[in-house]
PDB file of N, CA, C and O in Angstrom:
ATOM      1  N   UNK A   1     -21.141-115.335  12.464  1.00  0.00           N
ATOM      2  CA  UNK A   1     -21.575-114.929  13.782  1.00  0.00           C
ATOM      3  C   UNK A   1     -20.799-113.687  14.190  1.00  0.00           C
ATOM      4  O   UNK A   1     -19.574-113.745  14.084  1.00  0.00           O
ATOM      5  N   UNK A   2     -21.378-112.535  14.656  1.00  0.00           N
ATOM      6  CA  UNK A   2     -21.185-111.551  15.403  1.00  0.00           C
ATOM      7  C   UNK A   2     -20.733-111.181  16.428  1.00  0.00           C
ATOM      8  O   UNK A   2     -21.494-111.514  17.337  1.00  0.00           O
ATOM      9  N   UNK A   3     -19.643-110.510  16.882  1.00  0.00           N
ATOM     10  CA  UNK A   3     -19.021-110.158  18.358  1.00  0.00           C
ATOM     11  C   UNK A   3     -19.318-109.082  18.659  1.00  0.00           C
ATOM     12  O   UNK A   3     -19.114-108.243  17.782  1.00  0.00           O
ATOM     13  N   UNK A   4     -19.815-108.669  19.747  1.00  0.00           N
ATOM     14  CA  UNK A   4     -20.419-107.226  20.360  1.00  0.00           C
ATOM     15  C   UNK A   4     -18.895-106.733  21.187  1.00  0.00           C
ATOM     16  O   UNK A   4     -18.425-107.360  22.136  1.00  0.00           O
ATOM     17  N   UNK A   5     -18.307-105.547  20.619  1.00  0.00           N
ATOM     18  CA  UNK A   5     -17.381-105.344  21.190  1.00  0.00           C
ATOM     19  C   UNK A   5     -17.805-103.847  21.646  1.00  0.00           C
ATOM     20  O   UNK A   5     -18.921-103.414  21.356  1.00  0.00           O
ATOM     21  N   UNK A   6     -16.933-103.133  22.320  1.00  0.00           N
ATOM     22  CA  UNK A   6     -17.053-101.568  22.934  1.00  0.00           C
ATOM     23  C   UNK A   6     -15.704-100.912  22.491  1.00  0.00           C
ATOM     24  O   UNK A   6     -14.890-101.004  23.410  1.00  0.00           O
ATOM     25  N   UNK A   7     -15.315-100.431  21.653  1.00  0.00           N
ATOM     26  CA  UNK A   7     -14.531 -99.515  21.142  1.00  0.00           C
ATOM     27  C   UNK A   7     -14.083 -98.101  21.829  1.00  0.00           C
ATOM     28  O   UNK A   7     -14.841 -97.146  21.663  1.00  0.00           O
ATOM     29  N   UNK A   8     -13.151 -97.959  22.425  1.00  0.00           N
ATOM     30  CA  UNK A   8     -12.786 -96.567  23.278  1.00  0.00           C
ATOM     31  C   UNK A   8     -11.576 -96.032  22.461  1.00  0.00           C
ATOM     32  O   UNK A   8     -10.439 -96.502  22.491  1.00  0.00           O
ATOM     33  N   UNK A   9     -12.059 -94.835  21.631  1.00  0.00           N
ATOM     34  CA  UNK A   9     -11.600 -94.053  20.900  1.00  0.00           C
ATOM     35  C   UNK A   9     -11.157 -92.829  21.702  1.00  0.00           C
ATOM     36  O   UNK A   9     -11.553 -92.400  22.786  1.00  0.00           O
ATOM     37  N   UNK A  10     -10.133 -92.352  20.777  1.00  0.00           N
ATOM     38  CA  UNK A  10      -9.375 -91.135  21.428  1.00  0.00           C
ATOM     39  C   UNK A  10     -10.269 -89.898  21.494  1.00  0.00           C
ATOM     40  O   UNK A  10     -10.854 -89.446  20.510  1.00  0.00           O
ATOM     41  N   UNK A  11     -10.333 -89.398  22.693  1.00  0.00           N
ATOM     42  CA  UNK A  11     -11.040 -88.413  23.108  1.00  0.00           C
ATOM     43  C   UNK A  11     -12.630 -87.981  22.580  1.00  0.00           C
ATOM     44  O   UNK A  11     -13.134 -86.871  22.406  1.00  0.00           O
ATOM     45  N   UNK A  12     -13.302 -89.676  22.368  1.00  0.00           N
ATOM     46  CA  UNK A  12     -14.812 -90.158  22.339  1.00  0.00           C
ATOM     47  C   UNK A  12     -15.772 -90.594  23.135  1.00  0.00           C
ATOM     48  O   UNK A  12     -15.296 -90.308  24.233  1.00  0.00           O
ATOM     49  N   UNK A  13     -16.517 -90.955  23.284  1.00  0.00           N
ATOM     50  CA  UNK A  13     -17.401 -91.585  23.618  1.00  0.00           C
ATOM     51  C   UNK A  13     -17.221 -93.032  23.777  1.00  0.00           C
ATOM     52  O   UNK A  13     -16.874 -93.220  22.611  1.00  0.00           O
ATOM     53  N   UNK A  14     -17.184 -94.121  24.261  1.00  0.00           N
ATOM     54  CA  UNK A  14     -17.274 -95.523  24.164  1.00  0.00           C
ATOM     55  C   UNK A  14     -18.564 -95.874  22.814  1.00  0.00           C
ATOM     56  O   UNK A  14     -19.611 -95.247  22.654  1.00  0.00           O
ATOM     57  N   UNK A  15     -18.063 -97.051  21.993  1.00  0.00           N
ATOM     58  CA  UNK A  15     -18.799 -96.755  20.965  1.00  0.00           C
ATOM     59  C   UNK A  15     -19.115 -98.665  20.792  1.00  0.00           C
ATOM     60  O   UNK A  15     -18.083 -99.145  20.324  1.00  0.00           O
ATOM     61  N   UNK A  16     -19.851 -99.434  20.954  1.00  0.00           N
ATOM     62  CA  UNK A  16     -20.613-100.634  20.885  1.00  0.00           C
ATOM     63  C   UNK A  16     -20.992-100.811  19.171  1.00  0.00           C
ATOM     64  O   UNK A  16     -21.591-100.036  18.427  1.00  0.00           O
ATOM     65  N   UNK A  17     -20.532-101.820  18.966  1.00  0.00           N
ATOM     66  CA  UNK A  17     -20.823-102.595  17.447  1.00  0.00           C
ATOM     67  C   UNK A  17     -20.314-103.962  17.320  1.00  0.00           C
ATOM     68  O   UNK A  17     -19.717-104.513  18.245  1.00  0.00           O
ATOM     69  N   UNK A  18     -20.470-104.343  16.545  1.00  0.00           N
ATOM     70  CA  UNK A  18     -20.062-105.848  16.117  1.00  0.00           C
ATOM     71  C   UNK A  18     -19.191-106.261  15.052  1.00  0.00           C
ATOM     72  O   UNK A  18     -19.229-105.727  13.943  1.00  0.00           O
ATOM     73  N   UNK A  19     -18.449-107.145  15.334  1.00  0.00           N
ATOM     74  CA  UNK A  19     -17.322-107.387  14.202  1.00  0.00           C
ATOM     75  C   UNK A  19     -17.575-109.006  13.870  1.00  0.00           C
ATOM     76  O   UNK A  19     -18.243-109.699  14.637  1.00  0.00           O
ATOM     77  N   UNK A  20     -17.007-109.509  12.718  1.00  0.00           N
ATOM     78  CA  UNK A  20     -17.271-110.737  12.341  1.00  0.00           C
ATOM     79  C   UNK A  20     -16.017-111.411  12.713  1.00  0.00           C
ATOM     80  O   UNK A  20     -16.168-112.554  13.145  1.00  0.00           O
ATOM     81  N   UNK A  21     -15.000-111.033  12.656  1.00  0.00           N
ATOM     82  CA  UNK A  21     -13.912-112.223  14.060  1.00  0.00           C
ATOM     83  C   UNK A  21     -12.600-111.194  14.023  1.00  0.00           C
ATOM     84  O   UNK A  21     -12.348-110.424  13.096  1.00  0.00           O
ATOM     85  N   UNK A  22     -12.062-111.308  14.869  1.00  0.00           N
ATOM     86  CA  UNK A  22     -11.222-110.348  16.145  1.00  0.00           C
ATOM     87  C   UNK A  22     -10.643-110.285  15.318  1.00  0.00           C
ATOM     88  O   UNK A  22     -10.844-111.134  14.449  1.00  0.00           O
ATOM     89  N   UNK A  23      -9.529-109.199  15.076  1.00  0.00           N
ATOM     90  CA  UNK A  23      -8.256-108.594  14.358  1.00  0.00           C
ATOM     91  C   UNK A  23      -7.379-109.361  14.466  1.00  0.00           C
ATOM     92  O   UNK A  23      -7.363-110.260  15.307  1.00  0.00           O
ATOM     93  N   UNK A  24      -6.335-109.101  13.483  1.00  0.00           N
ATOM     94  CA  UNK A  24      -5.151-109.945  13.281  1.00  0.00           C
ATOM     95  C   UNK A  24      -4.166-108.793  14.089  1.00  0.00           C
ATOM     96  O   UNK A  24      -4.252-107.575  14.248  1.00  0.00           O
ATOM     97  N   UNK A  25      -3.504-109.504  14.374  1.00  0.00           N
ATOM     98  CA  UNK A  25      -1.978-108.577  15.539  1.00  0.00           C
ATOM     99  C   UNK A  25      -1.676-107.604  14.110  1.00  0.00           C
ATOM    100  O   UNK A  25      -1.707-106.398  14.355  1.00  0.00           O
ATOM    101  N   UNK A  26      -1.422-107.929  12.817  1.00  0.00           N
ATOM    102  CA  UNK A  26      -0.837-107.368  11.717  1.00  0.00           C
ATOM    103  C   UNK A  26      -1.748-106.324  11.246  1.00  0.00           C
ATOM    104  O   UNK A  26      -1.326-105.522  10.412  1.00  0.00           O
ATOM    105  N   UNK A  27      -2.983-106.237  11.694  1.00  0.00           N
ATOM    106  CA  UNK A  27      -4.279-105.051  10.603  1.00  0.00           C
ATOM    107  C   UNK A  27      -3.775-103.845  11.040  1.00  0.00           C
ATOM    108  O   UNK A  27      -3.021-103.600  11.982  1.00  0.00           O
ATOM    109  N   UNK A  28      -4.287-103.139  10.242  1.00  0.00           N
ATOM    110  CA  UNK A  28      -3.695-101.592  10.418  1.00  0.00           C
ATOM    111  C   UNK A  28      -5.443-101.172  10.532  1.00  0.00           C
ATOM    112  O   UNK A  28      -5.590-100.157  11.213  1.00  0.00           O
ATOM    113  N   UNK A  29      -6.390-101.590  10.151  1.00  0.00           N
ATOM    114  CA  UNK A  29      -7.658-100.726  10.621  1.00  0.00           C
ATOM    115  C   UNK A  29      -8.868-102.002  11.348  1.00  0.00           C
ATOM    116  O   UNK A  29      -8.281-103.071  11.514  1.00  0.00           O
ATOM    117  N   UNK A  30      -9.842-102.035  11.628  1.00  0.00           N
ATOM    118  CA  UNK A  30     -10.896-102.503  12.099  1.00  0.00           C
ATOM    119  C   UNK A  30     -12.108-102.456  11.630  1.00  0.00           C
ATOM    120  O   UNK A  30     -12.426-101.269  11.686  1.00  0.00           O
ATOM    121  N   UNK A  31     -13.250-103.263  11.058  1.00  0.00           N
ATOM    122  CA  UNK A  31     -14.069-103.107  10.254  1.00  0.00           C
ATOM    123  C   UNK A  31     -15.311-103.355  10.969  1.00  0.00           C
ATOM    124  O   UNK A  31     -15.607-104.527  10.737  1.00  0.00           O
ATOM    125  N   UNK A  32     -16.362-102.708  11.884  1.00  0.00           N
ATOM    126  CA  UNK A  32     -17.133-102.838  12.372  1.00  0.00           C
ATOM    127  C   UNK A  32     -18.692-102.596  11.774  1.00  0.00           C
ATOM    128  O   UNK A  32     -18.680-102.084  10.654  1.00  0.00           O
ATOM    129  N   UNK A  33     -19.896-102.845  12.269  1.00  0.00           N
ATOM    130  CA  UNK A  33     -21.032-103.140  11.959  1.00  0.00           C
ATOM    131  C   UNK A  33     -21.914-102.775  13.038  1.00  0.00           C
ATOM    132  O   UNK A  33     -21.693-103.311  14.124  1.00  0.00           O
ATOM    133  N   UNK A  34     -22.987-101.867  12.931  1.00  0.00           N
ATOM    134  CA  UNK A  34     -23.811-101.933  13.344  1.00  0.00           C
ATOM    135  C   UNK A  34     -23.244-100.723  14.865  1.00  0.00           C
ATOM    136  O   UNK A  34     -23.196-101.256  15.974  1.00  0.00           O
ATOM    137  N   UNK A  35     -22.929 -99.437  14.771  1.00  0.00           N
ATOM    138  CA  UNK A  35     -22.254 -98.332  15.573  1.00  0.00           C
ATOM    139  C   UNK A  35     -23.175 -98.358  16.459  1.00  0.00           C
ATOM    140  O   UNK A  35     -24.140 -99.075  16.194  1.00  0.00           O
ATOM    141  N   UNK A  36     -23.182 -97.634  17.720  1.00  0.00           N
ATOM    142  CA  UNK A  36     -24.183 -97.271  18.622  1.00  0.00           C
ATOM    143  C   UNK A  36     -23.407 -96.887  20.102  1.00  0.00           C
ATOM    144  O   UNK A  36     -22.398 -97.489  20.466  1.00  0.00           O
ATOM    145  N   UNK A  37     -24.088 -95.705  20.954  1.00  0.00           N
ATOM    146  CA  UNK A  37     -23.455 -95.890  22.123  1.00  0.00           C
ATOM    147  C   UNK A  37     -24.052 -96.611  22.836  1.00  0.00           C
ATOM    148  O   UNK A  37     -25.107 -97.188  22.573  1.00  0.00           O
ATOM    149  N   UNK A  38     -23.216 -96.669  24.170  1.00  0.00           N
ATOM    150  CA  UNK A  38     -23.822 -97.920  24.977  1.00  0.00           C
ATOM    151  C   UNK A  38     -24.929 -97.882  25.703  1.00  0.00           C
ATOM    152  O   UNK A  38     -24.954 -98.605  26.699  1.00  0.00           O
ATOM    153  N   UNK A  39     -25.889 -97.198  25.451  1.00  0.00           N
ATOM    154  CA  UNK A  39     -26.820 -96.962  25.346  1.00  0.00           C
ATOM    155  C   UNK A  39     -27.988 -97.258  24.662  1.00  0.00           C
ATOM    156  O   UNK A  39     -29.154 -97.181  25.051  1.00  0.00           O
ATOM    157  N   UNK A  40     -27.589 -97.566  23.721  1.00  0.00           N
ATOM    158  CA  UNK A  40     -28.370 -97.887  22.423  1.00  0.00           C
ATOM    159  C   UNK A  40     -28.554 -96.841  21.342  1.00  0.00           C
ATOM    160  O   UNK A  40     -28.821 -97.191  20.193  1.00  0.00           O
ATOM    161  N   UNK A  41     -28.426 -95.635  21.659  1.00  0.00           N
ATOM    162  CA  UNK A  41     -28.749 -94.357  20.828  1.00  0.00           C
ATOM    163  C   UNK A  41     -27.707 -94.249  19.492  1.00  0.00           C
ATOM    164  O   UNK A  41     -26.479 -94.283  19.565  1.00  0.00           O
ATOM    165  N   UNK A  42     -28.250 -94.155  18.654  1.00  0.00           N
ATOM    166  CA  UNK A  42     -27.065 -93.821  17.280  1.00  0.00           C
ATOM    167  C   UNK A  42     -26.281 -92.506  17.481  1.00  0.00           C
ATOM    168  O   UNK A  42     -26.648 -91.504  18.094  1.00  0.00           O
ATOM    169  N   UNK A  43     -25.234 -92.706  16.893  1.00  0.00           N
ATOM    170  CA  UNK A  43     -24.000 -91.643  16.986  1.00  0.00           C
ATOM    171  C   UNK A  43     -23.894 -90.478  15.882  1.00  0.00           C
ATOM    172  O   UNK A  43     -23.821 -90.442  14.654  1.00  0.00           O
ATOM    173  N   UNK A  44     -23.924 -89.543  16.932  1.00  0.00           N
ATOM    174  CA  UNK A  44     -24.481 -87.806  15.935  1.00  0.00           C
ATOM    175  C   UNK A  44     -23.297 -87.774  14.441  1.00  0.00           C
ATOM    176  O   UNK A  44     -23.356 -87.005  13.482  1.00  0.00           O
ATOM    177  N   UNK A  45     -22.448 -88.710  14.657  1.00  0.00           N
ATOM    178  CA  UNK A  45     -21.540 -88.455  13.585  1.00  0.00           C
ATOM    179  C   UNK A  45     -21.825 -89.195  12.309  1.00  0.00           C
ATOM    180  O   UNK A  45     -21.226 -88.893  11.277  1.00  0.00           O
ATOM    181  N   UNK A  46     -22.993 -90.446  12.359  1.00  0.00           N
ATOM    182  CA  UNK A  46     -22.999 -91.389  11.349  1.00  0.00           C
ATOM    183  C   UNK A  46     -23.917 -90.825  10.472  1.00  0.00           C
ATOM    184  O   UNK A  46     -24.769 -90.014  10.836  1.00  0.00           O
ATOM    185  N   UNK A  47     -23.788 -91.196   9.403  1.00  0.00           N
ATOM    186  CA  UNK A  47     -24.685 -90.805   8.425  1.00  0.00           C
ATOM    187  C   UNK A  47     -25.688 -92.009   7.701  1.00  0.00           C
ATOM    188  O   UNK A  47     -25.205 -92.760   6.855  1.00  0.00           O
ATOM    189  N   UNK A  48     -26.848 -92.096   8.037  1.00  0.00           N
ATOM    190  CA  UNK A  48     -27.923 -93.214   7.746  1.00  0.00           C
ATOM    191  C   UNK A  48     -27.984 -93.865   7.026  1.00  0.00           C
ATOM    192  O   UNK A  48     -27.665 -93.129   6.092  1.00  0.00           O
ATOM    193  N   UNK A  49     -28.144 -94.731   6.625  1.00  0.00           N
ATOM    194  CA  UNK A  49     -27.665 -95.518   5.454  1.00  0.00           C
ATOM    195  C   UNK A  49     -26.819 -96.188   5.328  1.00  0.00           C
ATOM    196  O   UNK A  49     -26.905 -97.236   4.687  1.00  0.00           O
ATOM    197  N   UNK A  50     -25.440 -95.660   6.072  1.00  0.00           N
ATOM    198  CA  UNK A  50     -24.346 -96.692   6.410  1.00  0.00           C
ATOM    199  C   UNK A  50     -24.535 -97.872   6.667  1.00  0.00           C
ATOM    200  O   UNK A  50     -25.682 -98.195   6.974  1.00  0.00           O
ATOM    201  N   UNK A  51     -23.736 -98.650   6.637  1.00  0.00           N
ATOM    202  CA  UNK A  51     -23.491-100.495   6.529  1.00  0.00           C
ATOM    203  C   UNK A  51     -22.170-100.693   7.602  1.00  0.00           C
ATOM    204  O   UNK A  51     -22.051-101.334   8.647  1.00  0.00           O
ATOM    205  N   UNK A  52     -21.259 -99.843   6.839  1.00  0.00           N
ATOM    206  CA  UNK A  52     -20.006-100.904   7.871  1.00  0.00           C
ATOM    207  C   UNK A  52     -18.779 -99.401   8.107  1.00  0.00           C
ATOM    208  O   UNK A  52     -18.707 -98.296   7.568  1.00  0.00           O
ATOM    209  N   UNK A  53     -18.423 -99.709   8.581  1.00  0.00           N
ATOM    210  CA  UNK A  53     -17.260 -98.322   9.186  1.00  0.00           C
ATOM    211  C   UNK A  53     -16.201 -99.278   9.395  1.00  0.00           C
ATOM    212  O   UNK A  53     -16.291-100.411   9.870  1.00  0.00           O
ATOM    213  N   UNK A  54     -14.713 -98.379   8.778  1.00  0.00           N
ATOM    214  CA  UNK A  54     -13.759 -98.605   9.224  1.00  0.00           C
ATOM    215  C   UNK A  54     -12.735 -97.913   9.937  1.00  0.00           C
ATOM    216  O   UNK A  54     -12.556 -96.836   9.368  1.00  0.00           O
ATOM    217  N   UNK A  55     -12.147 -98.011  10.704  1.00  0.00           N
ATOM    218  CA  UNK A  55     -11.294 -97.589  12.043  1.00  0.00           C
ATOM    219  C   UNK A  55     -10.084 -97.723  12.244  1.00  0.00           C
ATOM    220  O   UNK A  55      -9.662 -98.761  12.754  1.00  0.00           O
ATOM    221  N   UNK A  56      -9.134 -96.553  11.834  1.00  0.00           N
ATOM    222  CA  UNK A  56      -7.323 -96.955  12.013  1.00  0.00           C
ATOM    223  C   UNK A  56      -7.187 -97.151  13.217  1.00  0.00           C
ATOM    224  O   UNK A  56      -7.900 -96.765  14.143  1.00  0.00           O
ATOM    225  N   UNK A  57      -6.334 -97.711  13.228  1.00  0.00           N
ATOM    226  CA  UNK A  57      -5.857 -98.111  14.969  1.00  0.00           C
ATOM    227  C   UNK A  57      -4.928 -97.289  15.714  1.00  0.00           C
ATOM    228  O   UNK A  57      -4.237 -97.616  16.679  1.00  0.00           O
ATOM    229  N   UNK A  58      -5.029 -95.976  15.020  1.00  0.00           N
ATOM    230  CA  UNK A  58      -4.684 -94.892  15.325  1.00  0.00           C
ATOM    231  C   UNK A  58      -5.194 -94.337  16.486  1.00  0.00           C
ATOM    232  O   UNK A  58      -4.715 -94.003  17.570  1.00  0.00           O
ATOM    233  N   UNK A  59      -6.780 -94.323  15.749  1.00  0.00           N
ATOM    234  CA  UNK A  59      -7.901 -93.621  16.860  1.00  0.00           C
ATOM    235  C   UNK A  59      -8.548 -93.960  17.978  1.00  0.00           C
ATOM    236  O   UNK A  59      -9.340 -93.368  18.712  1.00  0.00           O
ATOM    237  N   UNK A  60      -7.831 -95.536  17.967  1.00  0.00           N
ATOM    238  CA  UNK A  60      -8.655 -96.510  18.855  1.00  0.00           C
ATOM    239  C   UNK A  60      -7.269 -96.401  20.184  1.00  0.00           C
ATOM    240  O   UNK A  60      -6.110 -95.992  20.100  1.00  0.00           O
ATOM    241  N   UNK A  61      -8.162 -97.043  21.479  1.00  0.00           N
ATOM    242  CA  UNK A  61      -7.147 -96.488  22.815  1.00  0.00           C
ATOM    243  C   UNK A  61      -7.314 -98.168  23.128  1.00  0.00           C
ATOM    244  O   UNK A  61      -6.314 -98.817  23.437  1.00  0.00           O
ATOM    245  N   UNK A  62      -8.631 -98.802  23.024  1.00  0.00           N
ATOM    246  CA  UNK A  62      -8.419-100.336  23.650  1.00  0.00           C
ATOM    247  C   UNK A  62      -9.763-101.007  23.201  1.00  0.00           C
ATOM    248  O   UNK A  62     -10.703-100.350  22.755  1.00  0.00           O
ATOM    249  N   UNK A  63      -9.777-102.213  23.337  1.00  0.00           N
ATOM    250  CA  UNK A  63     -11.036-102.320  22.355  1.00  0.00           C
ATOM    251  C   UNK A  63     -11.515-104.082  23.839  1.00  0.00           C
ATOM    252  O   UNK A  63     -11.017-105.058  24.400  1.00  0.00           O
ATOM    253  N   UNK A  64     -13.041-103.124  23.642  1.00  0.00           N
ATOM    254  CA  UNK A  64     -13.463-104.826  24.997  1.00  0.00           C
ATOM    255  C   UNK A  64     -14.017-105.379  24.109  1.00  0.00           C
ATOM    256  O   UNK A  64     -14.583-104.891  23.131  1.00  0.00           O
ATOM    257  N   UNK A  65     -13.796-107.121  24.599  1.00  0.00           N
ATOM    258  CA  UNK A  65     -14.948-108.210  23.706  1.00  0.00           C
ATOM    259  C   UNK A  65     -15.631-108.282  25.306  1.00  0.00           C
ATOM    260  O   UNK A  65     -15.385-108.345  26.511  1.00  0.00           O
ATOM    261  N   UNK A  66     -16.919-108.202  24.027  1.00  0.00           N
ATOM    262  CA  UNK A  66     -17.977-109.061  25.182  1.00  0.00           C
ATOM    263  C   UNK A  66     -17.875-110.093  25.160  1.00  0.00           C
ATOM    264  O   UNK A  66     -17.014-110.576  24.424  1.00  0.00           O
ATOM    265  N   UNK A  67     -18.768-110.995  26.017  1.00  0.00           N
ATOM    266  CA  UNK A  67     -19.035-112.876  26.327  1.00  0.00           C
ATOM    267  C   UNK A  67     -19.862-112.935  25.801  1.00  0.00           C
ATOM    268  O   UNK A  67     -20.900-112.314  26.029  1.00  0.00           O
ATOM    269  N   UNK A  68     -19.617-113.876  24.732  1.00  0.00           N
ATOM    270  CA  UNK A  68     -21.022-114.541  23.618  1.00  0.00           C
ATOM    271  C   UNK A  68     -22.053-114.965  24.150  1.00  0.00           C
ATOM    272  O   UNK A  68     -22.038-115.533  25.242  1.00  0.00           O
ATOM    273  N   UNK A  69     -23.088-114.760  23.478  1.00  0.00           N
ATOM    274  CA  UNK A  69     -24.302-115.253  23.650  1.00  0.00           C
ATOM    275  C   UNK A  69     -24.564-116.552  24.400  1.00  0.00           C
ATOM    276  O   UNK A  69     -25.084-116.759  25.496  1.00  0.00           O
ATOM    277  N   UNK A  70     -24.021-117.406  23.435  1.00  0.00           N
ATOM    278  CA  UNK A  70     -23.488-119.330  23.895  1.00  0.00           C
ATOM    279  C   UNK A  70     -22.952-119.664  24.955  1.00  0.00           C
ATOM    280  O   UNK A  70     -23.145-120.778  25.442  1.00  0.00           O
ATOM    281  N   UNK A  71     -22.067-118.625  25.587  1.00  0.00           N
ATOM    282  CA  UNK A  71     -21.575-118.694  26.132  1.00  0.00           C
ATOM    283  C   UNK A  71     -21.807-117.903  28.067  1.00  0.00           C
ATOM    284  O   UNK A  71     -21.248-117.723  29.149  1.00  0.00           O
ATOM    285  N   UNK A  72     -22.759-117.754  27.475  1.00  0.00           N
ATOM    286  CA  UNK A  72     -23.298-117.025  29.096  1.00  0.00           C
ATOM    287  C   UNK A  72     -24.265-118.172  29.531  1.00  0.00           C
ATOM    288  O   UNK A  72     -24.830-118.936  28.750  1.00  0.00           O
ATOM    289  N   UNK A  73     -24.368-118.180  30.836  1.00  0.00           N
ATOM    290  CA  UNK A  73     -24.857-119.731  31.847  1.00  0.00           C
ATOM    291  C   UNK A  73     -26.226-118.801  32.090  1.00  0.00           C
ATOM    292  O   UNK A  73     -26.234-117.651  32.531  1.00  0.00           O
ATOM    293  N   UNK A  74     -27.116-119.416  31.780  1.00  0.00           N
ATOM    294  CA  UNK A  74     -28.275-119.002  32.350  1.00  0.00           C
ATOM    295  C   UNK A  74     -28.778-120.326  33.159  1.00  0.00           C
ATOM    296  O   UNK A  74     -28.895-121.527  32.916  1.00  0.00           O
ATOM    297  N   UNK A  75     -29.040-119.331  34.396  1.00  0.00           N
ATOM    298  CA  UNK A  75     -29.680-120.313  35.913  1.00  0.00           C
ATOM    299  C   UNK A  75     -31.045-119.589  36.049  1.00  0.00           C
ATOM    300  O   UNK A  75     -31.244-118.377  36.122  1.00  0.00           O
ATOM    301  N   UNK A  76     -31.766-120.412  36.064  1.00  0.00           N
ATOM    302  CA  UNK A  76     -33.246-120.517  36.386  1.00  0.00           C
ATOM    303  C   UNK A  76     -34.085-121.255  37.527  1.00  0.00           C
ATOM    304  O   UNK A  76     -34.176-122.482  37.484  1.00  0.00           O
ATOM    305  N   UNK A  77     -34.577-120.670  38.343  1.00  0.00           N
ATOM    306  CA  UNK A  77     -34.890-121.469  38.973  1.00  0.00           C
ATOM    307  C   UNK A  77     -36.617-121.291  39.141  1.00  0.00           C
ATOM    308  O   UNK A  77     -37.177-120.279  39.565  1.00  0.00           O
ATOM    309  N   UNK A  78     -37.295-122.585  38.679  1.00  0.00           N
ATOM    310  CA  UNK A  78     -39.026-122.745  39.162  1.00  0.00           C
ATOM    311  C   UNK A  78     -38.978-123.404  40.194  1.00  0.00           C
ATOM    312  O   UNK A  78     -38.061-123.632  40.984  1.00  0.00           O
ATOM    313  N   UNK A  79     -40.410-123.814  40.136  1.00  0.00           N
ATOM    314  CA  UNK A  79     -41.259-124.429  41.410  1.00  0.00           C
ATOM    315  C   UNK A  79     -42.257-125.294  40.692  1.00  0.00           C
ATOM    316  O   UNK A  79     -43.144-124.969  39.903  1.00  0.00           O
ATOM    317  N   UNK A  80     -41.862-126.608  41.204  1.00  0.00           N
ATOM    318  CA  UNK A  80     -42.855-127.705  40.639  1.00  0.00           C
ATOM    319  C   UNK A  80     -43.763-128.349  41.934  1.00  0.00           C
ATOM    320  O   UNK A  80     -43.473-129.159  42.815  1.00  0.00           O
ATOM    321  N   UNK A  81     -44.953-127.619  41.627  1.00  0.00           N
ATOM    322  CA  UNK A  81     -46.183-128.650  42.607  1.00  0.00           C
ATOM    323  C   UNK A  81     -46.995-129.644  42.256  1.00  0.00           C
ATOM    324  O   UNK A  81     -47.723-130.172  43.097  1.00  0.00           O
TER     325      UNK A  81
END
């Protein structure tokens, strides 16, 4: 299962992809899936075909997790006559 995180790189763009489970305190890079800004639009830097990108933690400034899928409350409300 997939985590939609937002990546804020040094003097970038905010950059949205998915990782398969959160970093260890010890990694020296980050292995993400599926690039995009938050927008949805692909990033002028990737080259097509790509699969997976990796990221020193050099370049990175702070990194957001989103709230899982499972984990978001959906309230609905009908009308029964």
């Amino acid at each position: 299962m997939s985590i939609e995180i937002i990546i804020h790189l040094h003097n970038e763009d905010p950059v949205l992809a998915e990782i398969e489970s959160l970093p260890d305190p010890k990694d020296q890079t980050i292995v993400i899936t599926n690039p995009r800004r938050r927008d949805g639009r692909s990033l002028h830097y990737v080259t097509e075909g790509a699969t997976s990108f990796i990221f020193p933690w050099t370049r990175i400034t702070f990194i957001e997790v989103m709230e899982l899928e499972e984990a978001k409350e959906v309230v609905e409300f009908f009308r029964s006559e």
